[in-house]
C-alpha positions in Angstrom: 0.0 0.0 0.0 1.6 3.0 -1.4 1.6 6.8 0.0 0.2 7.6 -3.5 -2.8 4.5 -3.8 -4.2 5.8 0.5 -4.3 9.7 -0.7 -7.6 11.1 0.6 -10.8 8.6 2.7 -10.6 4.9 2.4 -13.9 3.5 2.6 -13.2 -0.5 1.8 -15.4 -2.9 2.0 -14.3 -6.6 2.5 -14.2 -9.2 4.6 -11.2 -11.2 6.8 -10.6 -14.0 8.6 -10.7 -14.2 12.1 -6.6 -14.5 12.2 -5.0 -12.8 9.3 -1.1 -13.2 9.5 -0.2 -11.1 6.1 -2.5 -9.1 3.8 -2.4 -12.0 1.6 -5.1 -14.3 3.7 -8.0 -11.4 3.2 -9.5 -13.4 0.4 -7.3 -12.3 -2.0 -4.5 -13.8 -3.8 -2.0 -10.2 -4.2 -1.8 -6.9 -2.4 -2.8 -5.6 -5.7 -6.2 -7.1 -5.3 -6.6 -5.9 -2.4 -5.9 -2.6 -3.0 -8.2 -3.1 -6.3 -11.1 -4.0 -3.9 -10.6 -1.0 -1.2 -10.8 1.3 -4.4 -13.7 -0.2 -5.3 -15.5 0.1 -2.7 -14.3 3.6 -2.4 -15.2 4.5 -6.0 -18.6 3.0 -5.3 -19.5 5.2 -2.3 -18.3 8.7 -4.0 -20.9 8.0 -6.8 -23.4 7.0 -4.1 -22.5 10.3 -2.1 -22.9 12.7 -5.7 -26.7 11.7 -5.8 -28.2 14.4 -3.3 -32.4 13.9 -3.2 -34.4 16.9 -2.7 -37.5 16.9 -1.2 -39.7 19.8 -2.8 -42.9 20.8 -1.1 -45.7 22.8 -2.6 -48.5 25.6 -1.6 -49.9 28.3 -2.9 -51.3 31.4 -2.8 -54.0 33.6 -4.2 -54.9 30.8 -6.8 -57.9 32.2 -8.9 -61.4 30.5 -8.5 -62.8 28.7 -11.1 -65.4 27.2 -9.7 -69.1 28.2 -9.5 -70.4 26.7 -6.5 -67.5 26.6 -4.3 -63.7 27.6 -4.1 -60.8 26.0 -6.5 -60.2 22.4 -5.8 -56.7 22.5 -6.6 -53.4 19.7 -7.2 -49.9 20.3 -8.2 -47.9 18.1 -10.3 -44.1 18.5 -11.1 -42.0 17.7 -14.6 -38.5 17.6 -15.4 -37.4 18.2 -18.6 -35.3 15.5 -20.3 -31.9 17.0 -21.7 -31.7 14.8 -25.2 -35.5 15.0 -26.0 -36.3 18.4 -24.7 -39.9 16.7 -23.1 -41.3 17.2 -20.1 -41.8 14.0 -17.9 -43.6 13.9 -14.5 -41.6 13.1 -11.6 -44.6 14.1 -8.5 -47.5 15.3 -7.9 -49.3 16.2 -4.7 -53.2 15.8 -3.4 -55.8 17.0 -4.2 -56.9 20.2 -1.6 -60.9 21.3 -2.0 -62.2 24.5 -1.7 -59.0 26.1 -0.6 -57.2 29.3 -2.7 -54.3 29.0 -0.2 -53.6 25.1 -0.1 -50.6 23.6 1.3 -50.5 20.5 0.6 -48.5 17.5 2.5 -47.8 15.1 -0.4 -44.0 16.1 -1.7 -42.1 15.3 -4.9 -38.6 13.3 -4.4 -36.4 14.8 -7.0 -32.4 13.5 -7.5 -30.3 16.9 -7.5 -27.0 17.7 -9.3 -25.2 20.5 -9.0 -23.0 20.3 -12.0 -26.3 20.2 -14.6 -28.9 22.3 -15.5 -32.0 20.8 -14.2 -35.2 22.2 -16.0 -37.9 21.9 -14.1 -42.1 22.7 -14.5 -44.5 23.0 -12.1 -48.5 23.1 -13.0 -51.2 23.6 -11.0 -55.3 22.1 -11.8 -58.6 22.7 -11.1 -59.8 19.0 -10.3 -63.4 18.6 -10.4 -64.0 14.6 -11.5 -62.2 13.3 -8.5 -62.6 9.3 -9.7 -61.3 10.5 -13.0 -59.7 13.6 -13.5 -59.2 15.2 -16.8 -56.1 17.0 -16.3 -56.0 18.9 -19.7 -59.7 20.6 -18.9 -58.7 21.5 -15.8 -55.5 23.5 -16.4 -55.0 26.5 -14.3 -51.4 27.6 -14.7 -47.8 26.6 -14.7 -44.6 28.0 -13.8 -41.1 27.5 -15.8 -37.8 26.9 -13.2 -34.7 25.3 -12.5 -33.9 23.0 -9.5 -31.0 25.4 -8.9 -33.3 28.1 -8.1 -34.9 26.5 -5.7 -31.7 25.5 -3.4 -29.9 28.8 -4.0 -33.5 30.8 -3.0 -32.8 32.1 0.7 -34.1 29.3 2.9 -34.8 27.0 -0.1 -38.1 29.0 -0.5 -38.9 29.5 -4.4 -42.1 32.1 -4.9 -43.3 31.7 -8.9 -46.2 33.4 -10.5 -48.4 30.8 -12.2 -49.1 32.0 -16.0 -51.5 30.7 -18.6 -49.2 30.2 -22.1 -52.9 31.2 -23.9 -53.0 34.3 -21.9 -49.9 35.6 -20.4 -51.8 38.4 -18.8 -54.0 36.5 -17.0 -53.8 36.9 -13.0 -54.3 33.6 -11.6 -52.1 33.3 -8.4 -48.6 32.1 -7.1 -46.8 28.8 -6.1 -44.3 28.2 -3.5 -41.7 25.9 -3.8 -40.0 24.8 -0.4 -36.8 22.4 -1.3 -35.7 20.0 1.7 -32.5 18.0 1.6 -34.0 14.4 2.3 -31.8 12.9 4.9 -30.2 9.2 4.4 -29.3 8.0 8.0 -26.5 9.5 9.8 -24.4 12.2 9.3 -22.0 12.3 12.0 -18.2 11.5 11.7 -15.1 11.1 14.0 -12.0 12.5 12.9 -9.3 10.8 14.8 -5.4 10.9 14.6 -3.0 7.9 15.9 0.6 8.1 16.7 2.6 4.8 17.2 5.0 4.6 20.1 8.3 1.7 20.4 7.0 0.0 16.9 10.4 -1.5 15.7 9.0 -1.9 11.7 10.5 1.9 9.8 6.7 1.5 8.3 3.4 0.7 9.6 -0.3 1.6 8.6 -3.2 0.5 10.3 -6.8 -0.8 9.4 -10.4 -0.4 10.7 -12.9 -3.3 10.4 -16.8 -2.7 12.0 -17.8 -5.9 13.5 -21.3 -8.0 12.3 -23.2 -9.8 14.0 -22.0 -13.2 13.3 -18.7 -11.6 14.3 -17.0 -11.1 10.6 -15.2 -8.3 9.9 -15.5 -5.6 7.7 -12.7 -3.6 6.5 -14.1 0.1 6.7 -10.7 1.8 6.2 -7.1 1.5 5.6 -4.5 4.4 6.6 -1.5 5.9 4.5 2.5 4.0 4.9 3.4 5.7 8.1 7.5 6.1 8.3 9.2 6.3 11.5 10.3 9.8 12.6 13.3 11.3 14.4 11.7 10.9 17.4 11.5 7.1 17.0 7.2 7.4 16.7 4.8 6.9 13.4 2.6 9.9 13.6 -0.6 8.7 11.2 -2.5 11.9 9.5 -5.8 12.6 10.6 -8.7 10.5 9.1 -12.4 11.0 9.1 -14.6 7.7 9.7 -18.4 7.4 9.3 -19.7 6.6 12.7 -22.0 4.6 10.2 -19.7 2.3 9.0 -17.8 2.3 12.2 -20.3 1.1 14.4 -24.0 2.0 13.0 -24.6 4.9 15.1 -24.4 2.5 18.1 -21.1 3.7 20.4 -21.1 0.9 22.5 -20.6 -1.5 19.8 -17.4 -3.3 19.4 -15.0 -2.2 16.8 -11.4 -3.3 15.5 -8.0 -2.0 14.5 -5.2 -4.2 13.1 -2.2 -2.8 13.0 0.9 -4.2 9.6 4.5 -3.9 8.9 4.7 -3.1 5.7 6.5 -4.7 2.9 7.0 -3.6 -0.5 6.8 -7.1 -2.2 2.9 -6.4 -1.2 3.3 -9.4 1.7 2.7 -7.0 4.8 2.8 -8.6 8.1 0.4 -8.1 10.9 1.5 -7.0 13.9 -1.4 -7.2 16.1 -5.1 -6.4 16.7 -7.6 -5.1 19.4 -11.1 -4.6 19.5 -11.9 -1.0 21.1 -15.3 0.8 21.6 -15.4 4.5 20.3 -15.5 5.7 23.8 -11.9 4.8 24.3 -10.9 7.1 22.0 -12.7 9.9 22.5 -11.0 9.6 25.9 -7.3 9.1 24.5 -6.9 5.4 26.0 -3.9 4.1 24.4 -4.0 1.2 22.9 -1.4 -2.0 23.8 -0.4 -3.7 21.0 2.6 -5.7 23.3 5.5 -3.7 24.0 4.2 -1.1 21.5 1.4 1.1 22.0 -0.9 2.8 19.5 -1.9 6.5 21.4 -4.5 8.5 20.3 -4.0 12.0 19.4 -7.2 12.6 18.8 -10.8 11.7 18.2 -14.2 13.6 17.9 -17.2 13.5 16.6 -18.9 16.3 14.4 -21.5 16.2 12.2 -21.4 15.7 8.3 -23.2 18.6 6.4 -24.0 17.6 3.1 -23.5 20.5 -0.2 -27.3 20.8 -0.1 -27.1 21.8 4.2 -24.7 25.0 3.2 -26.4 26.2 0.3 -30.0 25.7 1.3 -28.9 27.9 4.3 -27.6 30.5 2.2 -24.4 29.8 1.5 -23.5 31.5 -1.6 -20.5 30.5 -4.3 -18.8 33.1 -5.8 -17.0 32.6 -9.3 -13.7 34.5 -10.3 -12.4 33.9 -14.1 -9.4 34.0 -15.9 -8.9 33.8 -19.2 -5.6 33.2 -21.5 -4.3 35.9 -23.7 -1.5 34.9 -25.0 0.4 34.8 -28.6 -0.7 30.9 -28.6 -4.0 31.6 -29.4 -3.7 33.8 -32.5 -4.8 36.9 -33.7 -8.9 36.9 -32.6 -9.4 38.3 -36.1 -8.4 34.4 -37.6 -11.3 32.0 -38.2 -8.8 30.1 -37.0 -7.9 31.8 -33.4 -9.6 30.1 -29.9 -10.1 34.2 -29.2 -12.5 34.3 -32.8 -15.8 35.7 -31.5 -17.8 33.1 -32.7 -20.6 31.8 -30.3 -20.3 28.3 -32.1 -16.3 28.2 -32.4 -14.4 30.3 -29.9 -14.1 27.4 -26.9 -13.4 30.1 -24.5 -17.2 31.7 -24.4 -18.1 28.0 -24.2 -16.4 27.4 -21.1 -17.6 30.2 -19.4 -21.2 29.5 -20.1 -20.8 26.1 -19.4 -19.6 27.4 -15.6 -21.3 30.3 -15.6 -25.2 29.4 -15.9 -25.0 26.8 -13.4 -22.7 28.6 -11.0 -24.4 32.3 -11.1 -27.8 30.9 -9.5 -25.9 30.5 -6.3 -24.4 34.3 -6.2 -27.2 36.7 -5.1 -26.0 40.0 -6.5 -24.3 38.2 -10.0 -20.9 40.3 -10.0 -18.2 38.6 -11.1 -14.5 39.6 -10.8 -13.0 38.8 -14.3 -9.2 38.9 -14.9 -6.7 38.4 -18.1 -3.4 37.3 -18.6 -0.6 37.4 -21.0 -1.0 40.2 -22.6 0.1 43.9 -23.4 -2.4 46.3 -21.9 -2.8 49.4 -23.4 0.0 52.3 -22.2 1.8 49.8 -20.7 3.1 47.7 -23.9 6.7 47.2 -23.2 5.9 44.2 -20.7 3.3 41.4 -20.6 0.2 41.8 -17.5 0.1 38.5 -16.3 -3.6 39.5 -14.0 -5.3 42.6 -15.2 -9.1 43.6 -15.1 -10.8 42.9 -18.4 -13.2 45.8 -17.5 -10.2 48.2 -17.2 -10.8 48.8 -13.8 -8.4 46.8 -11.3 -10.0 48.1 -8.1 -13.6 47.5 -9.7 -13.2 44.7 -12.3 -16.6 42.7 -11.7 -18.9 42.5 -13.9 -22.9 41.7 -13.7 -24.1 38.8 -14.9 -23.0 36.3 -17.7 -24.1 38.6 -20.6 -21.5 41.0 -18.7 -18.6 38.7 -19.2 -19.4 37.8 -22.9 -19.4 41.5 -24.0 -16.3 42.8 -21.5 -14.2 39.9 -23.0 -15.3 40.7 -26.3 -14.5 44.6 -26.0 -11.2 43.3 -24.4 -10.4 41.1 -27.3 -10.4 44.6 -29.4 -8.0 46.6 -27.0 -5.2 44.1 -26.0 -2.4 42.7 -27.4 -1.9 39.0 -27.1 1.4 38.3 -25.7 3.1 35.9 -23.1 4.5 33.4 -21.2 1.5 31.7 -19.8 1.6 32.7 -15.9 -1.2 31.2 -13.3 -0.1 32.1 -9.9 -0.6 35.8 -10.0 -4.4 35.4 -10.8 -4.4 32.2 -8.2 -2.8 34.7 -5.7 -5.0 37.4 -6.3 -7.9 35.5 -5.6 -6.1 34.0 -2.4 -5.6 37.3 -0.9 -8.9 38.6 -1.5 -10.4 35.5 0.3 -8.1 35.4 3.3 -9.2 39.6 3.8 -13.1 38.4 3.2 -12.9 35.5 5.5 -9.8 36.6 8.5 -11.4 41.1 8.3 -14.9 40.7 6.8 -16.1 37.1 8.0 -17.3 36.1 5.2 -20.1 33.0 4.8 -19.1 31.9 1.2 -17.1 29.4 -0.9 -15.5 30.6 -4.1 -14.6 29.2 -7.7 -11.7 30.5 -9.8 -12.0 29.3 -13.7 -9.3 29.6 -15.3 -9.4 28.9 -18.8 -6.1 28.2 -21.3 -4.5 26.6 -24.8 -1.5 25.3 -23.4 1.7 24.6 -21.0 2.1 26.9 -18.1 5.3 28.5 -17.4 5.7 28.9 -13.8 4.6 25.9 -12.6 6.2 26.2 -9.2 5.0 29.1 -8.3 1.8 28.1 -9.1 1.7 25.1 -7.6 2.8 27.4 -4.0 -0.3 29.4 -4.9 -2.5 26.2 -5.1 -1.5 24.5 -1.9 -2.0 28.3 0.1 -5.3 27.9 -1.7 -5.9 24.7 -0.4 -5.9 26.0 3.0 -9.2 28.2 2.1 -12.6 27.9 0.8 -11.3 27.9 -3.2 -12.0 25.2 -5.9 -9.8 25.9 -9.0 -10.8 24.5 -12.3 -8.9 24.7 -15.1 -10.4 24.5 -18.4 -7.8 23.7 -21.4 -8.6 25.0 -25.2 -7.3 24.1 -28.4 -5.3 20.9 -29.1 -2.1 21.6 -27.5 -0.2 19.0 -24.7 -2.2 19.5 -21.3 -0.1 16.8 -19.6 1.3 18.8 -17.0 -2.4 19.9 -15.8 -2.8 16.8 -15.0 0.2 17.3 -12.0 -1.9 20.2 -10.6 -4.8 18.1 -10.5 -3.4 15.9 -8.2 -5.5 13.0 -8.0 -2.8 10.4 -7.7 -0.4 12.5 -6.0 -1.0 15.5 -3.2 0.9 18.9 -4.6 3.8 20.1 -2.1 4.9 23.8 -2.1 8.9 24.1 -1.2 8.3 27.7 -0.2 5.8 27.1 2.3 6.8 23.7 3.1 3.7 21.5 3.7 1.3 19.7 0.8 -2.0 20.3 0.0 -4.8 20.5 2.4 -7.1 18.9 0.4 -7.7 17.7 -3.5 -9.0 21.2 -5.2 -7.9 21.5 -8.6 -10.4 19.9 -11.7 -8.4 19.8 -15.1 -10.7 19.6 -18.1 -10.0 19.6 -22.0 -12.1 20.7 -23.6 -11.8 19.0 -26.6 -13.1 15.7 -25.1 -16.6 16.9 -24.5 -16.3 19.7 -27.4 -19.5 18.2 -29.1 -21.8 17.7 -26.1 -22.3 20.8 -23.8 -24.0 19.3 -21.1 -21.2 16.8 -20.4 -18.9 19.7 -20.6 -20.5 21.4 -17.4 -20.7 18.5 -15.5 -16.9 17.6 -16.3 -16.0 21.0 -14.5 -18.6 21.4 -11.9 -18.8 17.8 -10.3 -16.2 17.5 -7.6 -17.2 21.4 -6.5 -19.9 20.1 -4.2 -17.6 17.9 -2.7 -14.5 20.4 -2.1 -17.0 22.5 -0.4 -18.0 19.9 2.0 -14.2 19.0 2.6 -13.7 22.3 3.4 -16.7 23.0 5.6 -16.4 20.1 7.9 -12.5 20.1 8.0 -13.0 23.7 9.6 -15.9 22.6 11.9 -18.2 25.3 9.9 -21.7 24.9 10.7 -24.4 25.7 7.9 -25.6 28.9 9.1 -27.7 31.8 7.9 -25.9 34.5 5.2 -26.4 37.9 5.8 -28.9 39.6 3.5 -26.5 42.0 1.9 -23.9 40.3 -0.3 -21.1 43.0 -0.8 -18.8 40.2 -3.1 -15.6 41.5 -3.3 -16.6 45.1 -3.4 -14.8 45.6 0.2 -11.5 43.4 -0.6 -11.2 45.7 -4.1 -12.0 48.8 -1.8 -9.2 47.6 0.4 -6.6 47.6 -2.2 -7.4 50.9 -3.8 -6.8 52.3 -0.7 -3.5 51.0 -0.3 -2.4 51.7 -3.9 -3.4 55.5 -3.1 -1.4 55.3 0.0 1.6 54.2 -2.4 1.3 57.0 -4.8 0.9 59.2 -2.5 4.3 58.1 -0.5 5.2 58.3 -4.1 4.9 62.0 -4.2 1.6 62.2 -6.4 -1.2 64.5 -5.2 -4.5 63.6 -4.0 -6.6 65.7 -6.6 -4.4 63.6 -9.4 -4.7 60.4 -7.7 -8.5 60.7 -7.3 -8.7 61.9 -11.2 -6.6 59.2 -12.6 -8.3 56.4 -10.7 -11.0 57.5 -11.4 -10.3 56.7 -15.6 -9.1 53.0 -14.2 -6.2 51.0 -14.0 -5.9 47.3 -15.4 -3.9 47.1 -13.2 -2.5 48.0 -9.9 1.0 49.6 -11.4 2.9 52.6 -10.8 4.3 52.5 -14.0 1.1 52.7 -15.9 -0.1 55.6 -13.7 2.4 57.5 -14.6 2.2 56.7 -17.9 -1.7 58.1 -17.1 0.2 61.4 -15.5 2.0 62.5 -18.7 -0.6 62.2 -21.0 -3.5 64.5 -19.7 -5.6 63.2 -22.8 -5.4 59.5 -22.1 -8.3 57.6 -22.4 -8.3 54.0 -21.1 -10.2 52.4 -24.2 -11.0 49.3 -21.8 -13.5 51.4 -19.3 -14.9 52.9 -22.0 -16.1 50.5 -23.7 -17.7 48.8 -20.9 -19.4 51.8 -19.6 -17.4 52.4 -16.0 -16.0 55.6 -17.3 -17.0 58.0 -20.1 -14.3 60.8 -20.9 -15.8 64.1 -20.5 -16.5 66.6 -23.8 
């Protein structure tokens, strides 16, 4: 068992003897098998785990009557569009409530949610008179158009829709409310629990968990990383999280077992010993004998397991950051042949960004997002390469509202700026890093955020990138890196770190957790839908990893969402503070600012200083700044 094969939770699921002397007596004829069966088991519970049912319970209000002798006897029934045939299919429906214009009804719909697709949805609501045979199609009263997203990023999972009639749009005929409810699948609790081995003479050990039956098998329900001896003569484990469901079903004063192996790189690893403990034990740091050798317990405690649905359902809001590649690589965007051609159907850049984008906005209340470039000249600064500047013009306001915001600031950007290079991520990764730590450390901030960064080839400072990753690691940031064009995206596939955990050198430690998603593109160029849940899929799952490692409870959001209005604020105010140590005067400060900066540079301000007619053609054409006549 490899450092590499035990990076991140293993979940196995097989069954030992009652007195295993190696690994190879498990049942299986090779450590290899073995190590097959633990990942299978593990792969099978993550897809398990990515199916999240909703429960979605409906009312309404103000319906309109339609009946002669008596009030509107009303029942709601829910569709879900099908992707690849565009038709609506029913997935619920509720009772029927009489003479009510204000029903709320008990009967719920059971829908499976997914965060990384775009989940149409259609509620209608009937007039049911023929109770012993209803015919739905008289009866129609209205219907309402949504996605699922809108109902679990709606603040409390409440979703307020204005039933219309298609044959008369105009037609008043009342409201339904949609109340989305996570539906719960047993437990949720965890321990987290840390062992350090003490007087083991093996250099490496690791250690397995097994939950006990009934009929007093055993059932492998994790295996740890290779531990190496230290200076100090001790193996310190790292910390793992166990379902108390698969440790001992929720029932802590049930039995359970740890077994602990010498390990052997011909696979044959030796066991050293085993004893049966009950959770209890550890909670209360009992060491454990193991003859001569004792397995301590650092620590162990028990927290609960919020699911993706817990935070956002709460209010928990996703913010999205982009960057997009502007260098030389991509040719000229006035070439059919350019990734930058402004082309709905060709330029792979716009489709990336939708693909994100429509799923990712629903969850961001006021729909700014911060959107950065790279590799290119910016204009009056076009003896060096920007490698993060605001597309908008404006560094110390570069969001931008909405997606239809993005699409025209990057095409007004593709107009102004001159493609360039090298290919640089950690300044963009950096930036977003700072303005996260001042949200979270000064501002508090309730909220998770997603940088896109989209490109067409190699990277050229890998290492400082990958220092900039593992400090992201450390906060609430999922990266996902989107690669265009057909060039060789082998080395993404190091930053994704699935088989191996990313170590920074300069700030000496790995990766906290697993946040990086490399895509190309050009595998899922021809279906769209495949595309977004490529990029999207392991976000619900960072968050959660992040959430529960930092004992953050789902909580209510404010009601204002500022973004990263206070964090840009922040550094405009410390660039002023610079320019004016600099020797520049407030009055030309205040006027110069006010035209925008791509960028946070001295240089390029006084660039601004010396040309009293400069215009900066990037605010202008997005509106932030209009040159006075």
């Amino acid at each position: 068992v490899s450092t590499q094969s035990t990076w991140g939770r293993k979940m196995g699921c097989f069954t030992s003897d009652t007195k295993p002397k190696t690994a190879g007596t498990y049942g299986y004829e090779k450590a290899e098998d073995m190590k097959d069966a633990v990942a299978f088991a593990l792969n099978r519970g993550e897809e398990e785990g990515i199916v999240t049912q909703l429960e979605i319970h409906f009312s309404c209000a103000n319906l309109k009557n339609v009946d002669v002798a008596s009030l509107t006897d009303s029942a709601c029934v829910l569709f879900m569009k099908d992707a690849k045939t565009k038709m609506y299919n029913k997935v619920g429906e509720t009772e029927v409530i009489t003479d009510n214009l204000n029903p709320v009804f008990v009967k719920s719909a059971l829908v499976n949610f997914f965060f990384e697709t775009t989940q149409e949805m259609k509620v209608v609501v009937y007039d049911i008179d023929d109770f012993k045979s209803p015919n739905v199609q008289q009866n129609f009263l209205g219907e309402a158009e949504f996605k699922l997203s809108s109902v679990t990023s709606a603040p409390g999972g409440s979703l307020t829709l204005q039933l219309k009639n298609p044959k008369d749009p105009k037609e008043k005929i009342g409201d339904v409310i949609l109340k989305g409810v996570e539906k719960k699948r047993g437990s949720k609790s965890f321990y987290r629990m840390q062992f350090r081995g003490d007087k083991f003479e093996c250099a490496q050990i690791f250690y397995r968990l097994y939950r006990i039956l009934p009929n007093m098998q055993k059932v492998a329900i994790y295996e740890s990383e290779t531990c190496a001896k230290t200076s100090t003569g001790s193996h310190l484990f790292k910390e793992a999280e166990i379902h108390s469901s698969a440790l001992n079903q929720d029932d802590e004063t049930k039995k359970a077992l740890i077994e602990i192996f010498k390990w052997s790189d011909q696979g044959k690893h030796q066991s050293i010993g085993q004893h049966e403990f009950i959770i209890a034990q550890l909670i209360e740091q009992i060491p454990i004998a193991f003859g001569p050798s004792t397995l301590s317990v650092v620590k162990c405690d028990k927290t609960e397991d919020y699911s993706f649905l817990d935070y956002v359902l709460n209010g928990l809001e996703i913010g999205l950051t982009l960057g997009i590649d502007f260098t030389l690589s991509n040719k000229d965007p006035s070439n059919p042949s350019s990734l930058h051609y402004f082309d709905l159907n060709k330029n792979q850049y716009l489709q990336a960004i939708l693909s994100v984008g429509q799923i990712v906005e629903n969850y961001d209340s006021d729909k700014m997002f911060p959107l950065f470039g790279f590799g290119a000249r910016v204009p009056f600064l076009l003896d060096k390469t920007s490698h993060c500047f605001a597309l908008n013009g404006d560094v110390f306001r570069p969001e931008v509202r909405g997606l239809q915001g993005i699409i025209e600031t990057y095409k007004n950007a593709l107009s102004v700026v001159k493609l360039n290079g090298p290919t640089f991520f950690a300044p963009i990764i950096s930036h977003l890093n700072a303005q996260v730590e001042y949200e979270v450390i000064q501002c508090h901030s309730y909220k998770y955020y997603i940088l896109l960064i989209i490109t067409d080839g190699l990277i050229n400072d890998m290492e400082a990138t990958i220092d900039e990753i593992v400090r992201a690691s450390y906060l609430p940031i999922s990266i996902i890196i989107v690669g265009v064009g057909s060039e060789d995206f082998s080395a993404m596939k190091v930053l994704d770190a699935d088989e191996k955990p990313l170590y920074s050198s300069k700030l000496g430690k790995y990766m906290e957790r697993d946040i990086v998603q490399f895509v190309p593109f050009a595998e899922y160029k021809d279906d769209v839908m495949e595309l977004t849940k490529q990029t999207l899929e392991e976000v619900p799952k960072q968050l959660t990893s992040f959430m529960n490692k930092r004992g953050i409870k789902p909580q209510k959001a404010p009601l204002q969402n500022m973004g990263g209005a206070r964090f840009f604020e922040a550094q405009r105010v410390e660039f002023e503070k610079a320019l004016l140590q600099a020797g520049f005067s407030k009055e030309k400060i205040d006027e110069i600012l006010a035209k925008g900066l791509p960028e946070g540079s001295i240089d390029l301000f006084r660039t601004h200083v010396f040309n009293p007619y400069f215009k900066n053609p990037l605010t202008e054409l997005n509106g932030i700044y209009k040159q006075p006549t």
